[in-house]
C-alpha positions as MATLAB code, in Angstrom:
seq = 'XXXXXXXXXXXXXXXXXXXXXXXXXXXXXXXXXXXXXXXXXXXXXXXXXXXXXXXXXXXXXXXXXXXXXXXXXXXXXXXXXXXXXXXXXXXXXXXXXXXXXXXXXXXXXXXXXXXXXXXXXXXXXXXXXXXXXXXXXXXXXXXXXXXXXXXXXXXXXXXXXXXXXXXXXXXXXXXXXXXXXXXXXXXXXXXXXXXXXXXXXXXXXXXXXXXXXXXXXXXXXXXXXXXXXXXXXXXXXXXXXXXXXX';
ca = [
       0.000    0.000    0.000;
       2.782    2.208   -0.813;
       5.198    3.261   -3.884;
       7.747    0.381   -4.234;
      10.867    0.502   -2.315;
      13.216    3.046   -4.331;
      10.990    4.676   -6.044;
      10.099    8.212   -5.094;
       6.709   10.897   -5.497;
       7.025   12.467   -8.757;
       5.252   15.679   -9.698;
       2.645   13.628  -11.768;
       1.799   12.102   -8.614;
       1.042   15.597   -6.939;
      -0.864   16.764  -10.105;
      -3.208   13.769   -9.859;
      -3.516   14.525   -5.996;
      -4.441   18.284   -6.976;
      -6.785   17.129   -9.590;
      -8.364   14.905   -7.271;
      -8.665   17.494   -4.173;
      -9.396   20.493   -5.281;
     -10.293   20.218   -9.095;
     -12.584   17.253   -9.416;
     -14.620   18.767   -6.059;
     -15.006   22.371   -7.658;
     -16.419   20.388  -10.852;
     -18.359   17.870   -9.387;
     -20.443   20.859   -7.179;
     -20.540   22.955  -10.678;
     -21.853   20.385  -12.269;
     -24.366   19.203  -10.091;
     -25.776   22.793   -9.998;
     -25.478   22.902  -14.255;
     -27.979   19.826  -13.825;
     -30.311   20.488  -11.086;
     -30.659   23.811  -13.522;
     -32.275   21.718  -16.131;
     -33.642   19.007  -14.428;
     -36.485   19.503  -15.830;
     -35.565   18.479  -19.204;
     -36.726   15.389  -18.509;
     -33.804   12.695  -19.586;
     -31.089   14.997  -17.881;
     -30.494   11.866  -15.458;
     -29.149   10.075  -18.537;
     -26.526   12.641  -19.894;
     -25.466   13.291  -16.365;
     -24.362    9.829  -16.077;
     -22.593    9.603  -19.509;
     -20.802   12.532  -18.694;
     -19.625   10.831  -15.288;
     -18.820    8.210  -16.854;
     -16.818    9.873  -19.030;
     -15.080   12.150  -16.578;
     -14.705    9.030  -14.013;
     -13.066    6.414  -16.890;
     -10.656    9.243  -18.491;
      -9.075   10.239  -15.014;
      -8.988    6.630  -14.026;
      -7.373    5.424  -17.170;
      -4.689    8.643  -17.275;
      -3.654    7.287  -13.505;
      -3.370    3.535  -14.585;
      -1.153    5.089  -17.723;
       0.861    7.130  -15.392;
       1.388    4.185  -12.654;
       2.179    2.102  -15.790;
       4.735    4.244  -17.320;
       6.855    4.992  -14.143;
       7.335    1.330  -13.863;
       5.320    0.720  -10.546;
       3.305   -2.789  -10.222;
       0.025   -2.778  -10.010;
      -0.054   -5.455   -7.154;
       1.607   -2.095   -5.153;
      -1.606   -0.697   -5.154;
      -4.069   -3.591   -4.347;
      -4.585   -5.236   -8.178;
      -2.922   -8.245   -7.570;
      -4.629  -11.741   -7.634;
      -2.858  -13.108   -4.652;
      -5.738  -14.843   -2.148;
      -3.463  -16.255    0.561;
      -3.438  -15.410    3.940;
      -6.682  -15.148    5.886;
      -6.840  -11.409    5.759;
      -8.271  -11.643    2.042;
     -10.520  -14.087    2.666;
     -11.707  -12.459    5.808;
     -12.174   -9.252    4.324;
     -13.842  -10.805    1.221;
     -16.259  -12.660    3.145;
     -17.089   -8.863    4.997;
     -17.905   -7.667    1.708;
     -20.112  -10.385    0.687;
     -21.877  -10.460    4.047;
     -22.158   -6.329    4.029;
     -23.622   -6.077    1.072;
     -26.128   -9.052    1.903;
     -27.205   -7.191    4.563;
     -26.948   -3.754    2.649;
     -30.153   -6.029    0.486;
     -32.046   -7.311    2.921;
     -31.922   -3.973    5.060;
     -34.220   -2.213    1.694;
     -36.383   -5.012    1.164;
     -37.415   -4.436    5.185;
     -38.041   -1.213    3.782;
     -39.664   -1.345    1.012;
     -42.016   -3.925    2.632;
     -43.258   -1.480    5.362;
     -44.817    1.353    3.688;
     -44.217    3.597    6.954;
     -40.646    2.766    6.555;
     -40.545    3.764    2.783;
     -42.377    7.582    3.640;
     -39.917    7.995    6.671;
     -36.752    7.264    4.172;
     -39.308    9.571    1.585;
     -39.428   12.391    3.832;
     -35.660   11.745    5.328;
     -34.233   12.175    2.304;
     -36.589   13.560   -0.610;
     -34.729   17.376   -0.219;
     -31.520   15.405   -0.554;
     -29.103   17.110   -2.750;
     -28.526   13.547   -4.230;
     -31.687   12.600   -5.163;
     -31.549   15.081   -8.427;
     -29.258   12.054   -9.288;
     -31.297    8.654   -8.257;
     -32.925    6.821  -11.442;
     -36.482    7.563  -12.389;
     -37.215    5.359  -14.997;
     -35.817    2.163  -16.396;
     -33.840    3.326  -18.863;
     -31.828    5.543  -16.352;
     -31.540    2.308  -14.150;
     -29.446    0.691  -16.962;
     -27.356    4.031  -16.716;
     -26.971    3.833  -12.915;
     -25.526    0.337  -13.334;
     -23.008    1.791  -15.286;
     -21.975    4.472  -13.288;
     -22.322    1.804  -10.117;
     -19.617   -0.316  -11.672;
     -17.319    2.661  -12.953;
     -17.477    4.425   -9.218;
     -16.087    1.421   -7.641;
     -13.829    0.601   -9.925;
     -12.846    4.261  -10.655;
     -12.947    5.762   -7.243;
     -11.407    2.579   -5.261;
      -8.371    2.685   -7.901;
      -7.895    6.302   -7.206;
      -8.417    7.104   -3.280;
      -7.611    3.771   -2.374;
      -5.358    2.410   -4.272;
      -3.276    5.581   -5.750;
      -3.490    7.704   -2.958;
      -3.323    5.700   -0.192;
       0.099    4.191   -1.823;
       1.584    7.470   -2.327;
       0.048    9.223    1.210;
       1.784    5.922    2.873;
       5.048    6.807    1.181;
       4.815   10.725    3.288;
       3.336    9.177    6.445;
       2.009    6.359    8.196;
      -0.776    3.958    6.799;
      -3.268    5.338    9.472;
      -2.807    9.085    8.843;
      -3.029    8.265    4.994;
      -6.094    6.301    5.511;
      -7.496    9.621    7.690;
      -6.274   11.665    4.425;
      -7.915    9.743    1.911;
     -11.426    9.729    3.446;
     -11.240   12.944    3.951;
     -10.161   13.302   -0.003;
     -12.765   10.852   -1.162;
     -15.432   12.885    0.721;
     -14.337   16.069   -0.961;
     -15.102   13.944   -4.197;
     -18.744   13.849   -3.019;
     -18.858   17.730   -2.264;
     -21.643   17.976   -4.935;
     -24.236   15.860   -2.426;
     -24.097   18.544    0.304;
     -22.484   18.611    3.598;
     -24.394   15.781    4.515;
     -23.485   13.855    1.342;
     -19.539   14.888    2.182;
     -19.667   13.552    5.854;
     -21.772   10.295    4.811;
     -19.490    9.413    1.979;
     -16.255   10.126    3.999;
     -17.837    7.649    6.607;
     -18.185    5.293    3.539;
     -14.971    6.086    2.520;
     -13.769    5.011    5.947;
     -14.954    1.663    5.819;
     -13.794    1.011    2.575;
     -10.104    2.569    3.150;
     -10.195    0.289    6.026;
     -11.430   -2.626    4.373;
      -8.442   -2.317    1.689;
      -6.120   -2.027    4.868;
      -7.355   -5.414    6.342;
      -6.779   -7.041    3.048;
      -4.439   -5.305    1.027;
      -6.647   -5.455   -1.947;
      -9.001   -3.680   -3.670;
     -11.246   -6.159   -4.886;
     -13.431   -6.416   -1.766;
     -13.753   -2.819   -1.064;
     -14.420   -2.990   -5.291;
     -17.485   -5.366   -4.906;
     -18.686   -3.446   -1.659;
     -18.789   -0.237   -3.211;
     -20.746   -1.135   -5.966;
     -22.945   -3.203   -4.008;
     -23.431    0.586   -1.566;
     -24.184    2.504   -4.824;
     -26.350   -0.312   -6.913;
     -28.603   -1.329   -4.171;
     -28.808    2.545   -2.621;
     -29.918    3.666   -6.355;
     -32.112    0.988   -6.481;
     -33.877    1.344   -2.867;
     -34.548    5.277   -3.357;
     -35.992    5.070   -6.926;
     -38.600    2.527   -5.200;
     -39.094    4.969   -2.233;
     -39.531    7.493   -4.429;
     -42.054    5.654   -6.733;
     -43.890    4.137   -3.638;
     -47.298    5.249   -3.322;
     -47.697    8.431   -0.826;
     -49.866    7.399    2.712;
     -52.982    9.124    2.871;
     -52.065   11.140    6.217;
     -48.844   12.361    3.984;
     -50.170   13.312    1.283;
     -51.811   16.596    2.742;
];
């Protein structure tokens, strides 16, 4: 979880830190407000998820090209296929069982109709819910974008930056730094959005740290954006109680 012995922080590394501090933050909150502008327009949901895809695959892809080109192995950074030890399988079976739960957890939900208006009225102002699918078409899109965040976001903050913050300090201050990084990502969802995802962030930094892999904080993240994408587009869509409605 850090830059292999004798190799040092270049200023590519720092750029990518930059870009993924301060720049993608400031654009992520611009854009949110560019979309919440137009929402209106009906299939907005759809182009904002192209374009995150978009934004999300380029910046992952330049990283992998730059980690590639200085020479560094990708097992450095948690992309390696070895499963020995019990800390992988440990942390795998976490994963599994988390996002089990994460399932079962919205189908109690969605099966009590008081418990669908409470999560209706908890989180219906949410800046995030401009962004939860609406029809089935954007559900196909939200897939997408569930697979490229985890795969995008845990290759960044926790594989990237966690090997190159371990490098300047300790593995537990650069675990502290990342969530904190990976909730600036999430700016755009509000101060509650940036302390809920840096929570999330926690977990999943820690999850990689128990491991040393990204593949179960990979299939945990997705599972925490799928099924949360899923869960609110049903609350949303759930029929309003009568005593609510007024």
């Amino acid at each position: 979880m850090s830059l292999e012995a004798g190799m040092s922080i270049e200023l590519v590394d720092l750029a990518f830190i930059v870009i993924m501090v301060v720049v993608m933050p400031l654009y992520g909150v611009w854009d949110s407000r560019r979309f919440k502008a137009r929402i209106g327009a009906g299939d907005a949901g759809v182009k904002v998820y192209i374009t995150t895809l978009v934004v999300e695959w380029s910046l992952t892809f330049a990283v992998a090209a730059w980690w590639y080109l200085a020479n560094r192995d990708f097992s450095t950074i948690g992309l390696g296929f070895e499963t020995e030890g019990w800390r992988w399988w440990v942390g795998g079976l976490l994963a599994v069982l988390a996002s089990v739960f994460l399932a079962v957890q919205s189908l109690v939900v969605l099966r009590d109709p008081e418990k669908t208006e409470a999560m209706r009225k908890q989180y219906s102002s949410a800046d995030l819910m401009a962004l939860i699918p609406s029809n089935e078409r954007q559900t196909r899109w939200w897939l997408a974008v569930s697979v490229t965040a985890a795969v995008g976001e845990e290759f960044r903050y926790r594989g990237f930056l966690m090997a190159v913050l371990s490098s300047l300090f300790n593995p537990w201050i650069a675990l502290g730094l990342s969530t904190i990084a990976f909730g600036l990502g999430h700016l755009y969802q509000g101060a509650s959005g940036f302390i809920k995802t840096g929570f999330n962030g926690l977990i999943l930094g820690s999850l990689y740290m128990l491991t040393g892999s990204l593949w179960a904080p990979i299939l945990f993240h997705f599972a925490l954006d799928l099924i949360w994408g899923l869960l609110m587009r049903r609350v949303m869509d759930a029929p309003v109680l009568p005593e609510s409605a007024s």
